[in-house]
DOLORO-283776 format. One record per residue (C-alpha): chain; x, y negated, z. Coordinates in pm, whole numbers, plus 50000, padded with zeros to 5 digits. Last residue first. Layout:
BEGIN
chain|u|v|w
A|X|Y|Z
...
***
This chain:
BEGIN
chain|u|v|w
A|88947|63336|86569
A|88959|62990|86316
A|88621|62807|86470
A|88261|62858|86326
A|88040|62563|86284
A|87636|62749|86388
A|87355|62581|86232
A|86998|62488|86354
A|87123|62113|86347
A|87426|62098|86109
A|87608|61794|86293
A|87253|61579|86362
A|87341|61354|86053
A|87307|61695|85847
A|86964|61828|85959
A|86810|61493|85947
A|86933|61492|85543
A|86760|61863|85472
A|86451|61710|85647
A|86478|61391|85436
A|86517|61587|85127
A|86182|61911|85260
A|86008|61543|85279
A|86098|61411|84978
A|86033|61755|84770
A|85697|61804|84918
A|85569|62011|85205
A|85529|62351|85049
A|85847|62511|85140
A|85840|62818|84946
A|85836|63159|84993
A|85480|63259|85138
A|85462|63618|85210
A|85314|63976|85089
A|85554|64175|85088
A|85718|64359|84783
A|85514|64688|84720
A|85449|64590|84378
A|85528|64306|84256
A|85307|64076|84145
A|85197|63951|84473
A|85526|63832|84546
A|85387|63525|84736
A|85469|63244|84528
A|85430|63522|84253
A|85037|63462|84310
A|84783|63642|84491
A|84623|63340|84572
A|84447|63185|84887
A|84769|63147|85030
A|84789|62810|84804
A|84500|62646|84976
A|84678|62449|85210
A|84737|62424|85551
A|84850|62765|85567
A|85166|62637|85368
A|85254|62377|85588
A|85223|62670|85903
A|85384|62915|85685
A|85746|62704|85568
A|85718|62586|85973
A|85732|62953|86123
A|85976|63056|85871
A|86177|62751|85936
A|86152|62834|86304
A|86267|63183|86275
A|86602|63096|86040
A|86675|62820|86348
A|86600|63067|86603
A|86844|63279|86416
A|87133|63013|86365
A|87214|62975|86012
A|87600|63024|85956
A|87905|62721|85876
A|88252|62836|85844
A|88651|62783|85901
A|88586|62448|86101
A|88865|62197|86134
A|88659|61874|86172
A|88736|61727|85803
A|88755|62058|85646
A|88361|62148|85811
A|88247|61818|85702
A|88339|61883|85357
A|88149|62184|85310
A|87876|62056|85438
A|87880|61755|85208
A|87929|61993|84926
A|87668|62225|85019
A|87426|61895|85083
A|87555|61799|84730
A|87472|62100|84573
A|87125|62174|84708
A|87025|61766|84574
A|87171|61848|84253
A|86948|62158|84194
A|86624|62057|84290
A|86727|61763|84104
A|86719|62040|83776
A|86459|62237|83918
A|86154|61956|83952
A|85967|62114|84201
A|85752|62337|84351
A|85958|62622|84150
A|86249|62559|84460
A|86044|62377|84782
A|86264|62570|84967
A|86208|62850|85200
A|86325|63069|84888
A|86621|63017|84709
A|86670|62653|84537
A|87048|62726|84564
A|87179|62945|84793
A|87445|62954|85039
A|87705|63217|85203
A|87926|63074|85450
A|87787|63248|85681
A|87569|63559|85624
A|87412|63684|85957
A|87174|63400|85970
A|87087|63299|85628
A|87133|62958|85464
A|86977|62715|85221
A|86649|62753|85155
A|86563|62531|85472
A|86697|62815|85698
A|86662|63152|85521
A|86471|63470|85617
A|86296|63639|85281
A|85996|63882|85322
A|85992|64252|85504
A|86294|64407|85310
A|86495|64026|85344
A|86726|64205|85584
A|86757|64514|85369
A|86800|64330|85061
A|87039|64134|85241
A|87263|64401|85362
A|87386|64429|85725
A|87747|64542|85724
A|87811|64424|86098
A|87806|64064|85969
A|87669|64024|85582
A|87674|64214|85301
A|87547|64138|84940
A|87475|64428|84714
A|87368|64221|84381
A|87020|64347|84287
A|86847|64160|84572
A|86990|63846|84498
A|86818|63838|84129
A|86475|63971|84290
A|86419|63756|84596
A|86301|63415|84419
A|86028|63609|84126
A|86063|63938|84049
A|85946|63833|83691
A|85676|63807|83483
A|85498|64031|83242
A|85463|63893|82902
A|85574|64233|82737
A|85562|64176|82398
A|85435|64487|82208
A|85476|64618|81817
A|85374|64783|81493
A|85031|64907|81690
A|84745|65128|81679
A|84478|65056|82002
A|84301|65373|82129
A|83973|65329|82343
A|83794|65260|82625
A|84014|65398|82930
A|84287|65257|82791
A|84540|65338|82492
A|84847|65159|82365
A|85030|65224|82039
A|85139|65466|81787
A|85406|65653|81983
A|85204|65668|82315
A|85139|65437|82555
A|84922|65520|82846
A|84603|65438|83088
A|84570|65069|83051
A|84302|64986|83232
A|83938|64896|83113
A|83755|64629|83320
A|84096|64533|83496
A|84249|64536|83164
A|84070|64307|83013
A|84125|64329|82655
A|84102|63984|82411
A|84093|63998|82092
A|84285|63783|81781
A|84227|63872|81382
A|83892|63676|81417
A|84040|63373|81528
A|83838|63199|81827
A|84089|63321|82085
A|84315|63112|81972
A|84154|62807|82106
A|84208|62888|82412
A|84575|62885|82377
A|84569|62568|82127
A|84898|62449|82312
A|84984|62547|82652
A|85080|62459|82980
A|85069|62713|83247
A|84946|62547|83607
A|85139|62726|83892
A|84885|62971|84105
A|84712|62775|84386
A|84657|62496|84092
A|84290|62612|84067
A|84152|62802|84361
A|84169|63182|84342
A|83974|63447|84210
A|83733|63285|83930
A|83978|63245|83648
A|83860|63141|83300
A|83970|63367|83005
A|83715|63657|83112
A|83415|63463|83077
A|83528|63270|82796
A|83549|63590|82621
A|83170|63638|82714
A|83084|63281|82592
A|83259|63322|82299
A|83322|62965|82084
A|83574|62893|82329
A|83682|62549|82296
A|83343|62371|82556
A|83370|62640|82792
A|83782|62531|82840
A|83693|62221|82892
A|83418|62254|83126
A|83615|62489|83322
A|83829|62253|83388
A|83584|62009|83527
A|83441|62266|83785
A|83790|62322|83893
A|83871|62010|83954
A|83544|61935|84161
A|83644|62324|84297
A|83927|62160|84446
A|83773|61851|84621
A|83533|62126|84786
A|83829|62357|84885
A|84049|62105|85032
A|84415|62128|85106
A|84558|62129|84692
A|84273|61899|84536
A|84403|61636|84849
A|84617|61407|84696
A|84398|61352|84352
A|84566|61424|84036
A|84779|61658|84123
A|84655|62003|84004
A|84638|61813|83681
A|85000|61765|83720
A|85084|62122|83518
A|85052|61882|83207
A|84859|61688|82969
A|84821|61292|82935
A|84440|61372|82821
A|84375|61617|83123
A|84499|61358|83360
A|84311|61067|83168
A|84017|61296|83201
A|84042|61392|83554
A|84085|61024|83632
A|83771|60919|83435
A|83555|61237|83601
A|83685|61117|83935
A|83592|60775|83830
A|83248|60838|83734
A|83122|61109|84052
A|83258|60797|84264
A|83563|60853|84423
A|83566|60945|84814
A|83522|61311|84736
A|83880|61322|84601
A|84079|61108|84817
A|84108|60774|84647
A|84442|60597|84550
A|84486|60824|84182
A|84807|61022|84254
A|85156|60908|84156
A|85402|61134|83981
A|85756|61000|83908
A|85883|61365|83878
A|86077|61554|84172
A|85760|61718|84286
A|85628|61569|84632
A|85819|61228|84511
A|86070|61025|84644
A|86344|61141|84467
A|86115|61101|84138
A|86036|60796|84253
A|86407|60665|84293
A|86476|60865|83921
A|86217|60632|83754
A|86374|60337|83905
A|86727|60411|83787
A|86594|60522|83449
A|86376|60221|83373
A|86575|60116|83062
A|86693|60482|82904
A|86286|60573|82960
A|86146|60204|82740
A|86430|60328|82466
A|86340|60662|82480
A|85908|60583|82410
A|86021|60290|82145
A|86248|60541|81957
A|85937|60719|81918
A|85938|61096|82133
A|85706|61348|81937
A|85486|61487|82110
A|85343|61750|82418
A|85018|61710|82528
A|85047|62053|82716
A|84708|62160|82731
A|84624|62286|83062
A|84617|62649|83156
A|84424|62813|83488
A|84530|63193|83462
A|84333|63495|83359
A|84450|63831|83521
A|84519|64158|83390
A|84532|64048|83034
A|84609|64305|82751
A|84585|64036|82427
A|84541|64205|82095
A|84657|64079|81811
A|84607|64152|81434
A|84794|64022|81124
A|85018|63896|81295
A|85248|63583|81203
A|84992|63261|81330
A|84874|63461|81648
A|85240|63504|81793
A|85239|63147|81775
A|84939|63094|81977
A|85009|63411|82205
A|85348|63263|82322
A|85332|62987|82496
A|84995|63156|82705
A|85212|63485|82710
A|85537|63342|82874
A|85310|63132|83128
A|85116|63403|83223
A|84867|63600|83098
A|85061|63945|83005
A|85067|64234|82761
A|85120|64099|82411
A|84971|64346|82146
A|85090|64321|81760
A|84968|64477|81468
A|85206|64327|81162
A|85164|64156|80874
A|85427|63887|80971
A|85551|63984|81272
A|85899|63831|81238
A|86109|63853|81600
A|86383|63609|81672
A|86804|63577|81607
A|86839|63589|81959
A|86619|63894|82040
A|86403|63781|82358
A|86509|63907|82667
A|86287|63723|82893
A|85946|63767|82672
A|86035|64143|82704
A|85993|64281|82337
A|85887|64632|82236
A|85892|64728|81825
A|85700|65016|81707
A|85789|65403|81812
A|85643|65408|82156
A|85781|65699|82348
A|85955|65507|82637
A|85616|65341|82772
A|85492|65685|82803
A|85336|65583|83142
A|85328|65199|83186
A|85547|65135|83459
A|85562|64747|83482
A|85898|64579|83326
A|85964|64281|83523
A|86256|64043|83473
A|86448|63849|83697
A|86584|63549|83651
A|86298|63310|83817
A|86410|63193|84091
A|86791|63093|83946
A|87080|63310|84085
A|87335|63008|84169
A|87448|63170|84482
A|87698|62998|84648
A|87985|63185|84754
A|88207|63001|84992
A|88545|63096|85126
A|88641|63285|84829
A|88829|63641|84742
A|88847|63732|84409
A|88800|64089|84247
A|88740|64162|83910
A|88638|64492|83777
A|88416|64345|83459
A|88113|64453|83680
A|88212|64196|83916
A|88336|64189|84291
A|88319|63918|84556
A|88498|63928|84855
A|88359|63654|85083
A|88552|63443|85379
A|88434|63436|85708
A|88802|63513|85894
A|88777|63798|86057
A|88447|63883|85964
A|88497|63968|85607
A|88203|63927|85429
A|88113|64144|85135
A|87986|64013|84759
A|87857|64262|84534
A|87754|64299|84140
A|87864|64017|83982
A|87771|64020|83647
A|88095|63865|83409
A|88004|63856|83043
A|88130|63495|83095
A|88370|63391|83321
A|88338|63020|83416
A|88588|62782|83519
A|88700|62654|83144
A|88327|62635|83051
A|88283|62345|83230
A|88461|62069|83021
A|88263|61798|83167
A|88139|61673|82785
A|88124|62051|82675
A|87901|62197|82932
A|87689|61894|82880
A|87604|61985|82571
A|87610|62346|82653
A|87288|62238|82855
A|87157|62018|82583
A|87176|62263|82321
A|86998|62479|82554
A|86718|62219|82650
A|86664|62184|82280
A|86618|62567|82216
A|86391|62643|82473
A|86137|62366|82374
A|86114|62031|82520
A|85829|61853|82688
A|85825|61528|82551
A|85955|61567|82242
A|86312|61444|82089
A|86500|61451|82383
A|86792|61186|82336
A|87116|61233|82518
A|87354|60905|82610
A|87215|60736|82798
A|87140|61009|83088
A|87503|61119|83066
A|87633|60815|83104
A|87378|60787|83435
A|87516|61089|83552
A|87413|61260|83863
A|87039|61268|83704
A|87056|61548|83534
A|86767|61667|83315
A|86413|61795|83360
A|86326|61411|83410
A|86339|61257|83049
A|86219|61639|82926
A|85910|61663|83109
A|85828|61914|83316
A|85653|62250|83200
A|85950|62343|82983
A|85916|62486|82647
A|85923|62869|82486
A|85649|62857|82174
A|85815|63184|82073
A|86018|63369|82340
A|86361|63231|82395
A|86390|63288|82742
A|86745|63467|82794
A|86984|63106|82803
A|86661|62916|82895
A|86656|63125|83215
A|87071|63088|83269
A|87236|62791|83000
A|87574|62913|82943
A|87715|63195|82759
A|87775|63525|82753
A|87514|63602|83002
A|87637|63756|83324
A|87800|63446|83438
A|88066|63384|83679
A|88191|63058|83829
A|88501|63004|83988
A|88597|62718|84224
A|88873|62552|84365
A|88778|62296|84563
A|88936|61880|84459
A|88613|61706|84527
A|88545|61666|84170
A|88613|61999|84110
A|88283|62094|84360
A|88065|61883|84181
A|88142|61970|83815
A|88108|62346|83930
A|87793|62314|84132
A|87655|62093|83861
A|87715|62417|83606
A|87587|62661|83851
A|87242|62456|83942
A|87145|62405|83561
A|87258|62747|83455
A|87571|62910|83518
A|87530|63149|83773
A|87702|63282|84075
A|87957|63062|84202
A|88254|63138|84402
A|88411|62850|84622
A|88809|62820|84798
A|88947|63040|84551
A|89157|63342|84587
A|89266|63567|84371
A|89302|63900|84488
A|89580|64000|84703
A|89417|64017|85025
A|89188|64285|84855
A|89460|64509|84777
A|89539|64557|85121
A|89892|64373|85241
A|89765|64143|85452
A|89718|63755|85420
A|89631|63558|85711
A|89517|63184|85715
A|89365|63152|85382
A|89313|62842|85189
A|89707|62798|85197
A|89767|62419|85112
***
């Protein structure tokens, strides 16, 4: 069957056409490709890496892991597939979740429908009949009727503009473009700029090689040891067993992971058992320590309880006072920022060979050849790691030129904070979706069913406009307008807006200052996602052959 219903003569009508274009081929590309095939689309993936595997493709910075753990940061579509891969720890490092990404890759024969080395750099509606040109920086063109953009949140990179950056003669490393066959700084003088999660994985191991390290931190970030281990046969065996009802909580969780909170509200424990939960929280390790009472993310006084106990901890493996001072954040509530996970990060600080610079006391002022100086002193250096983030949710789109109805851009739509309808769509830009994009819950969840469960509504829309004889499905505007209105109103009930975090693109400068995620839980934003379907695409607009 003809996908298209008119062909002319331009150049353009003769590219190849294919009924879906995806852009990415990490977690959310690769199911988008297996999913798609199996319902008999055409689809074509491309991939600006040269292989497989998206953040955890580029992110191989030392001490690199996941923050969820490894028996539920996998796919769940597959229950063969779920039997028959083993983690080995149980939070997994870079390189295991890559082996078992290409893993996968090769057991669904993926990597036949993906161009590699392949960036796309534009993708232009034509209105006459709502399919997508899409062009790559390799020069090829193909035409689609969907393009679902597979970008990944957190892909990226930032590079702040540290004056004479260019004229340093050491070694400089972006944590997200790490070299491939790794960095030795044995004997070395090495700074890592950057608090975040990439630097708190990092600085430990970092620490272990150099002979001196200095740490440039802006801003000090809540961190919880990881309690990562070794997985015993006994521990995968017990997982491989319970699967199908560890998945059903984790589908109706607020996180995508089979997380339960302690039964009491916060203040409603005694002093004891909140101390006991915190500690068998704290013990079991994790970014769910914000969790571990319902309400530590809507109410300020159960939060600073938390907060009061964390800082406790981390007081009691400094051996500083003063640099435990400036390692222990005091600007926004704990958890409004995402939890880093870490192993003997605080403790690191206690070497001799390691200090810590805050630069908001003393800024950076420049880098020269030699090193980095601020408005203290002069620091010599062999080499820096850049630990500074990324453009988080908006940035990867906004570097492709993507244009919509009457030649509206997206960058230029999105310029005062990103307009989607549950994450999904954009008004203006049918047939165009995204996958864990902002307005969803996205990083608020577990990624990988993040992932699945934005394929398979795509899929099912997708389907449901062949069956009924629709060309194309576009966000409404008052539907894009009320999900704003809704994705702030959950949010503001909260205390995440109390932080300047990269939830809001506070780290970027001059990007607006808004929300981006759907804050309500990962159930709810699933059963909301569902309602929308049964109702015929509530809030969207099935488009007719002109």
């Amino acid at each position: 069957m003809s996908i298209f219903g008119r062909v002319s003569d331009s150049a353009e009508r003769q590219a190849p056409s294919v009924d879906a274009v995806v852009v990415g081929a990490g977690f959310a590309g690769l199911y988008a490709l297996h999913e798609l095939r199996t319902r008999g689309l055409s689809t074509r993936v491309f991939e600006a890496a040269p292989e497989v595997g998206g953040t955890w493709y580029f992110n191989r910075y030392p001490g690199a892991r996941c923050d969820v753990e490894s028996v539920d940061y996998c796919f769940s579509f597959s229950d063969e597939l779920q039997q028959q891969w083993t983690w080995s720890e149980k939070y997994a490092t870079q390189a295991e979740i890559l082996r078992y990404i290409n893993w996968v890759a090769d057991k669904l024969d993926l990597r036949s429908g993906i161009d590699f080395n392949a960036r796309v750099v534009s993708a232009t509606l034509d209105e006459d009949d709502s399919t997508w040109t899409v062009r790559v920086d390799t020069g090829q063109v193909v035409r689609a009727r969907f393009v679902i953009m597979a970008t990944g949140p957190l892909s990226a990179a930032l590079t702040p503009n540290f004056p004479g950056l260019d004229t340093f003669e050491g070694q400089i490393h972006h944590t997200a473009h790490w070299p491939h066959e790794g960095v030795d700084f044995t004997g070395k003088r090495v700074a890592v700029i950057g608090t975040g999660s990439s630097g708190i994985q990092s600085i430990p191991v970092i620490a272990d090689q150099a002979d001196e390290l200095v740490v440039f931190q802006r801003t000090p970030n809540f961190s919880v040891p990881a309690g990562n281990r070794e997985l015993s046969s006994e521990d995968v065996a017990a997982v491989k067993a319970n699967y199908a009802e560890r998945r059903r909580l984790s589908w109706r969780s607020g996180g995508g992971s089979p997380h339960v909170a302690h039964p009491k509200l916060t203040m409603q424990a005694s002093p004891e058992e909140r101390r006991e939960a915190f500690e068998t929280r704290w013990q079991l390790g994790g970014v769910l320590f914000s969790k571990t009472f319902a309400d530590q993310m809507t109410d300020r006084t159960a939060n600073e309880e938390a907060r009061k106990f964390y800082e406790e901890k981390i007081r009691g493996v400094v051996d500083d006072p003063d640099v435990a001072d400036l390692l222990i954040p005091t600007d926004h509530p704990i958890g409004t920022k995402r939890i880093c996970t870490d192993t003997n990060y605080f403790q690191t600080f206690n070497r001799p060979h390691v200090k810590l610079v805050s630069v908001r006391k003393t800024p950076i002022v420049a880098v020269d050849a030699t090193g980095i100086t601020t408005t203290e002193r002069h620091y010599d250096l062999d080499a820096i790691v850049l630990a500074t983030g990324f453009d988080a949710m908006t940035g990867t789109l906004a570097k492709i030129d993507i244009v919509g109805r009457g030649g509206q851009r997206l960058r230029d739509d999105w310029a005062d904070g990103p307009r989607t309808y549950l994450g999904l769509g954009v008004d203006g830009f049918p047939n165009m979706f995204l996958v864990s994009g902002p307005g969803a819950p996205a990083v608020l969840a577990n990624m990988v069913l993040h992932a699945e469960a934005h394929v398979n509504w795509i899929a099912d829309a997708i389907g449901y406009l062949d069956e009924h004889g629709y060309v194309g499905i576009e966000a409404e505007p008052d539907a894009v307008d009320e999900w704003i209105v809704e994705c702030n109103r959950r949010a503001n009930a909260t205390l995440f807006p109390q932080a300047n975090s990269w939830y809001m693109g506070a780290n970027v400068p001059g990007k607006p200052r808004v929300f981006m995620l759907f804050i309500g839980g990962f159930a709810v934003y699933l059963d909301i996602c569902r309602e929308v379907a049964a109702a015929g695409y509530k809030g969207f607009r099935l488009l007719k052959d002109s």
